[in-house]
C-alpha positions, 0 to 999 in steps of 0.5 A: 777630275771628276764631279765624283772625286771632287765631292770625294776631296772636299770631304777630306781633311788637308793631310789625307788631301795633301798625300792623294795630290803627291800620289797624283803628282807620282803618278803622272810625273813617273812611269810607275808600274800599274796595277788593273783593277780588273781585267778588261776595264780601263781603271787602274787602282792606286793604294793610298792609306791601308784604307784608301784607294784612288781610281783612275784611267789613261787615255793613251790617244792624248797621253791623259791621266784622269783620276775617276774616284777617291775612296777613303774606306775600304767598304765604300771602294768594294761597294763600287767594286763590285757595281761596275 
């Protein structure tokens, strides 16, 4: 994990908390199919909430899962979007 998603984590309340490690756990335990969040870039996007959206990458060499970023509104998750 990140320092990023770890600040992001620490300001959630334990549902929203515990619904992003189920996520994490599907991610890595299934081979779910992947969206890109852009073409070129090596972060996937996992919708959480309607709202929230959890950033990641895998590095295939190591078969290594590295989640990046967790945005729990929408207007912060564009922000970031759009600065990359």
């Amino acid at each position: 994990m990140t320092e990023e998603l770890i600040s992001d984590l620490k300001k959630l309340d334990d549902k929203t908390r515990d619904q992003i490690f189920s996520r994490i756990q599907k991610i890595v335990s299934e081979d779910i199919s992947r969206k890109h969040l852009k073409y070129g870039l090596p972060y996937f996007v996992e919708k959480i909430t309607n709202s929230s959206r959890l950033i990641y990458k895998i590095e295939e060499d190591e078969k290594l899962i590295i989640i990046d970023r967790f945005f729990s509104k929408h207007k912060n998750y564009e922000r970031w979007y759009k600065n990359i």
